[in-house]
C-alpha positions in Angstrom: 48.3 160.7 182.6 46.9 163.6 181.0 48.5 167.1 181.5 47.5 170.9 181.3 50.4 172.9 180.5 49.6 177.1 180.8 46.2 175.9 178.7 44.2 179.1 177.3 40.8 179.4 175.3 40.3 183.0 174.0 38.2 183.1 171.5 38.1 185.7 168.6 35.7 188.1 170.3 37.9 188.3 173.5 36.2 185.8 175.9 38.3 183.6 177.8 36.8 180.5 178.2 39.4 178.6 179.9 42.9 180.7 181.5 46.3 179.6 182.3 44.8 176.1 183.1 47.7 173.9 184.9 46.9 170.2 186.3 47.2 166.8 186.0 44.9 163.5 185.4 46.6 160.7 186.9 45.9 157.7 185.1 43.2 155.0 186.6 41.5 157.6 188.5 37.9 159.2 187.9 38.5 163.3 187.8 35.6 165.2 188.0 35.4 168.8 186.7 32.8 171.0 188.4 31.4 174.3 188.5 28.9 176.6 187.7 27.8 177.4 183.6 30.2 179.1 181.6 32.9 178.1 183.9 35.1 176.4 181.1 35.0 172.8 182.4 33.4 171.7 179.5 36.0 173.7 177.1 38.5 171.9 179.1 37.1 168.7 178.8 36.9 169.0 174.5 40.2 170.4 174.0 41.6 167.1 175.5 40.1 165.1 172.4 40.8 168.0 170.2 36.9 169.3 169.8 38.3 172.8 170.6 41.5 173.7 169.8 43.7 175.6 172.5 45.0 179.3 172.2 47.8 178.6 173.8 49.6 176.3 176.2 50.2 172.4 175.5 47.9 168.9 176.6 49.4 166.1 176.6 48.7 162.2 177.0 51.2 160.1 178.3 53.8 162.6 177.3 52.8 162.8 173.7 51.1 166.3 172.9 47.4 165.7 171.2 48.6 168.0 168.4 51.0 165.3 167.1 47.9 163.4 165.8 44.8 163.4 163.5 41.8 164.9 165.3 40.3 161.9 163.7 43.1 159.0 164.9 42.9 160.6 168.4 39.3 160.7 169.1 39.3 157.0 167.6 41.3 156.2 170.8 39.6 158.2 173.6 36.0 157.3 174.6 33.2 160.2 174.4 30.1 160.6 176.0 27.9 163.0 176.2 24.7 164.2 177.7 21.2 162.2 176.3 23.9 159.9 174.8 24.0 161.2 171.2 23.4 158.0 169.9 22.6 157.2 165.6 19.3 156.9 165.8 18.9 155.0 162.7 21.3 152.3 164.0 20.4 149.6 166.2 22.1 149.6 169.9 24.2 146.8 168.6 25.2 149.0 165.3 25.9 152.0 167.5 28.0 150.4 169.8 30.2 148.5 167.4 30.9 152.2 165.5 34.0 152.9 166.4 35.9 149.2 166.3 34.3 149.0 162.7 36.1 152.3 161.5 39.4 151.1 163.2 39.0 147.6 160.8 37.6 145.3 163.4 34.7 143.0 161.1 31.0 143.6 161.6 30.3 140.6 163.1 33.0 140.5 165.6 31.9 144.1 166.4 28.4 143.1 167.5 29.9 140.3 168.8 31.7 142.2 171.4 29.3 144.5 171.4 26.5 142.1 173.1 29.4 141.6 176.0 29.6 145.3 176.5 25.6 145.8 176.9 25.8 143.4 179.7 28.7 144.8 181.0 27.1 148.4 181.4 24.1 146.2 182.8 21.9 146.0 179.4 19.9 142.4 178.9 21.4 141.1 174.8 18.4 141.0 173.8 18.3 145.1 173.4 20.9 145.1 170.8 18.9 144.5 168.5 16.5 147.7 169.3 16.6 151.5 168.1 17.5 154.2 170.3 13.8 155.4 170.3 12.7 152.2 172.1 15.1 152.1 174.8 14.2 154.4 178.2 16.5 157.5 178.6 18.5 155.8 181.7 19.3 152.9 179.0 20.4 154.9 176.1 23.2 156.5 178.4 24.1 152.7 179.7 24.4 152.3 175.2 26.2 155.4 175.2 28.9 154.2 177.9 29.0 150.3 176.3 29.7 152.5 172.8 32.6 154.6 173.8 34.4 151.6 175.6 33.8 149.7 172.6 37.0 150.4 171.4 38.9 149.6 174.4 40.0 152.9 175.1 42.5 154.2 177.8 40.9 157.6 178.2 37.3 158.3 179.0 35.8 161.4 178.5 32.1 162.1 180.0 30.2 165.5 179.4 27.6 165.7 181.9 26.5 162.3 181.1 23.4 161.6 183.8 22.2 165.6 183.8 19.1 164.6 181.8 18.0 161.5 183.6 15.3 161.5 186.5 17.3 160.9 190.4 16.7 157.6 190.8 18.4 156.3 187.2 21.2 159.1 188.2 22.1 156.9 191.2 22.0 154.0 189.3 24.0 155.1 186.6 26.8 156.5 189.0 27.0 152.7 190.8 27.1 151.5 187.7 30.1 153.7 186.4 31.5 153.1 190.1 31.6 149.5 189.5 33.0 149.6 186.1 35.6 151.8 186.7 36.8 149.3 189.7 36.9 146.6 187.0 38.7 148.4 183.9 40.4 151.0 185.9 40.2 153.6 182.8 41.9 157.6 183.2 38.0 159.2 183.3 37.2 163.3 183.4 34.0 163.3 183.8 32.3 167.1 183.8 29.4 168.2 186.1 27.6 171.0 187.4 26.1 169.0 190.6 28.5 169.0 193.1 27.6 166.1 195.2 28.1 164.0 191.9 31.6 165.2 191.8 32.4 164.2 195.4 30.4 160.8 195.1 32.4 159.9 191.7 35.8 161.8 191.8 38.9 160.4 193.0 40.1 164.3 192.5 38.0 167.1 192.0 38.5 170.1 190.0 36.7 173.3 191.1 36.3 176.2 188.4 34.9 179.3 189.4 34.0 182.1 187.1 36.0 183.6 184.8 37.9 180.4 184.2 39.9 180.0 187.3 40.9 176.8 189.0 39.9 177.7 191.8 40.8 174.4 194.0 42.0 170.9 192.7 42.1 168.0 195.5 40.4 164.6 196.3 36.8 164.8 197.5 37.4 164.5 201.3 40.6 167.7 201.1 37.8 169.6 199.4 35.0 169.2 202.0 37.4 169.5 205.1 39.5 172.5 203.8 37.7 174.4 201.1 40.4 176.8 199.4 38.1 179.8 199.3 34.3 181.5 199.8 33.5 180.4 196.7 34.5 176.5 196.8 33.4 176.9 200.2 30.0 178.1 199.0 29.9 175.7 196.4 30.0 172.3 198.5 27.3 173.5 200.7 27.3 174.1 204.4 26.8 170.8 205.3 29.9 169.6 203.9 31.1 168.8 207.4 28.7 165.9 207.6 29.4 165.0 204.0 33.1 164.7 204.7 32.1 162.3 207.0 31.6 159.7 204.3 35.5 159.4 203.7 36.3 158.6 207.3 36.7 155.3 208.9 33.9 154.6 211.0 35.8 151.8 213.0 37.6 154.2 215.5 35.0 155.0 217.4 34.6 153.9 220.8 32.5 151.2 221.7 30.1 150.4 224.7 29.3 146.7 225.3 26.0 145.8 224.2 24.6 145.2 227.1 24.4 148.8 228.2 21.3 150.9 229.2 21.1 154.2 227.0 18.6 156.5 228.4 16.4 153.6 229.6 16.7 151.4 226.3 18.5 148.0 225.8 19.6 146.4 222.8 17.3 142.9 222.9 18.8 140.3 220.9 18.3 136.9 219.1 19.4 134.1 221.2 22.2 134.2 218.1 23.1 137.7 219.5 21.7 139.5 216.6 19.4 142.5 217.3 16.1 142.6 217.3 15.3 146.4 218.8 15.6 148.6 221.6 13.5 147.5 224.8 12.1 150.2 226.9 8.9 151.3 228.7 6.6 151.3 225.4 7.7 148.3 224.3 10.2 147.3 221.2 11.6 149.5 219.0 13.7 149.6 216.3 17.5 149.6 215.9 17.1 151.7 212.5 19.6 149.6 211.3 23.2 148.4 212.1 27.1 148.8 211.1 30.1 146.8 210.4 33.3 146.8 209.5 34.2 148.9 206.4 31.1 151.4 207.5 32.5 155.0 207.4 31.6 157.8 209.7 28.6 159.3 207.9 26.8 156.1 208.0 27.6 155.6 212.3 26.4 158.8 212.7 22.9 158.5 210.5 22.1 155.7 212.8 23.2 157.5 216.0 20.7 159.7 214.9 18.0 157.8 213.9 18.2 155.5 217.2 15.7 156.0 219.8 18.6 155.7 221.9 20.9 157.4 220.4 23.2 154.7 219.8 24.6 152.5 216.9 24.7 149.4 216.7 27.8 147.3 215.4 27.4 143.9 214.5 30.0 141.1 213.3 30.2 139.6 209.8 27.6 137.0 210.8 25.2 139.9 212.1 25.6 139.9 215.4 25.8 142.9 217.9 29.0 143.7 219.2 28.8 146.9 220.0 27.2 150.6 220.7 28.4 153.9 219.4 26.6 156.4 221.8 26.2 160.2 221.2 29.0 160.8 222.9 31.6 159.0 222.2 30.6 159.6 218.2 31.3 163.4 218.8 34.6 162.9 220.7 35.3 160.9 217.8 34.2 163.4 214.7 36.5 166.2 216.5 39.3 164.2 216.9 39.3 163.4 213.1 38.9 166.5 211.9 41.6 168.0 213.6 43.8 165.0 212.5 42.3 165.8 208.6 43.0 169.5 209.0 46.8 168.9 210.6 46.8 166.8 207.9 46.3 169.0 205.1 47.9 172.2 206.9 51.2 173.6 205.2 54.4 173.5 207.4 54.5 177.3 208.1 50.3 176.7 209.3 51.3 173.6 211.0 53.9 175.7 212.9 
């Protein structure tokens, strides 16, 4: 666990970068520090490895206060990455990776060694290690810079806007990718962002700073889209965060209609295996726009409501067949219902009363 005790950064001119900063990082969980420039998420983020040195107030790591140690011996022991990487670009991918188990005594050999299981870990063919950073594409180089500060086998993970400078498509694939990881090695990340959407998709909590250095909100992804804490987080995850909030609710509650119902003309035609084929009507077949199952949260149920000529989603077993229809209806009935039972949930006992 990492912990902000009454953390201040004023620096000698009089800004305040960060102020009166009080939270916790529970450990094995992805927090996500967001908010516009100048905020003091990144300030936050450095003073944890010791890159900026608190005015006042205490961080601690597992109890132990950062100040008890070397800058040097601490940073050796949380992993770093950064924006574009920073990779040596006179070292190989194999070299860079294997920097910091060299410096804590590990041989060179078994270094690359472990290093060639990393790249393909992070999802990087071998056969790379042996390149420059110049070669590799920018989406790669931040896959080397993730292999390089697990190297080490670190408990702590910190990540300073690390897929800002890569095109939308490598983003997404670089967020599954640190998804995936992060449900294998189950490391205490705080990853900083200015993309909002990022924060929600990755966090398991999300930390909101507003200017002037304020927290202004700290709370899982799904507390922060139903119940924003004020204008300015409420400005900040968008007005549509009702339909984003869907994607943390359980799609399996809605009501069902058999699948042999008529919606508005249309019936679900089928495989003689019972698995869909499209929506028969009066102009002939059309498509189902897909098809849910079990695990499928609400966002998803509702795109295809949407996107159905009928109106309706289909449900369909684990071997694909249909099993059901989500109508219009019933989906809205449904989304109210939820939210009331999120926002009861989240209500204080003097609200709730």
């Amino acid at each position: 666990m990492i912990e902000f005790e009454g953390v201040t950064k004023r620096y000698p001119d009089g800004t305040v970068a960060v102020e009166d900063l009080s939270l916790k990082v529970e450990t094995g969980q992805i927090t996500v520090f967001v908010g516009p420039s100048g905020c003091g998420k990144t300030t936050a983020l450095r003073m944890i490895n010791r890159m900026i040195e608190p005015t006042s107030g205490r961080i601690l790591i597992d109890g132990d206060d950062v100040t008890s140690r070397p800058e040097a011996l601490l940073r050796r022991d949380i992993g770093y990455v950064i924006q574009a990487a920073g990779l040596f670009p006179h070292r190989t991918v194999l070299d860079n990776v294997a920097t910091v188990p060299v410096l804590q005594g590990v041989s060179r050999r078994e270094a690359r060694a472990s290093a060639r299981g990393l790249l393909e870990r992070v999802g990087l063919p071998a056969n790379l290690g042996e390149r420059y950073p110049a070669q590799l594409s920018g989406g790669q180089q931040q896959r080397v810079g993730v292999a390089r500060a697990l190297a080490a086998d670190p408990p702590v993970l910190l990540m300073d806007e690390p897929f800002s400078a890569v095109d939308p498509v490598v983003r997404d694939d670089l967020q599954q990718e640190l998804l995936r990881l992060q449900g294998e090695l189950g490391k205490t990340i705080v990853l900083v962002t200015h993309d909002i959407d990022e924060a929600i998709r990755l966090g398991d909590k999300v930390a909101v700073f507003a200017n002037g250095a304020r927290l202004a909100q700290y709370a899982p992804p799904a507390d922060l889209l139903a119940a924003p804490a004020d204008d300015f987080v409420s400005s900040l995850v968008g007005r549509d965060r009702g339909f984003r909030g869907l994607s943390f609710t359980d799609g399996s509650q809605v009501a069902l209609k058999p699948v042999d119902h008529t919606v508005d003309g249309l019936t679900l035609e089928v495989d003689r295996d019972g698995r869909p084929l499209g929506w028969r009507g009066p102009d002939g077949l059309l498509p189902t726009e897909g098809t849910f199952g079990d695990g499928a949260n609400l966002r998803t149920v509702t795109d295809l409501v949407i996107l159905s000529p009928a109106g309706a989603a289909v449900r369909v077993d684990a071997e694909g067949r249909a099993d059901g229809l989500v109508l219009l209806e019933d989906l809205a009935g449904s989304v109210r219902s939820q939210q009331r039972e999120r926002l009861a949930a989240l209500a204080t006992p003097e609200e709730a009363g």
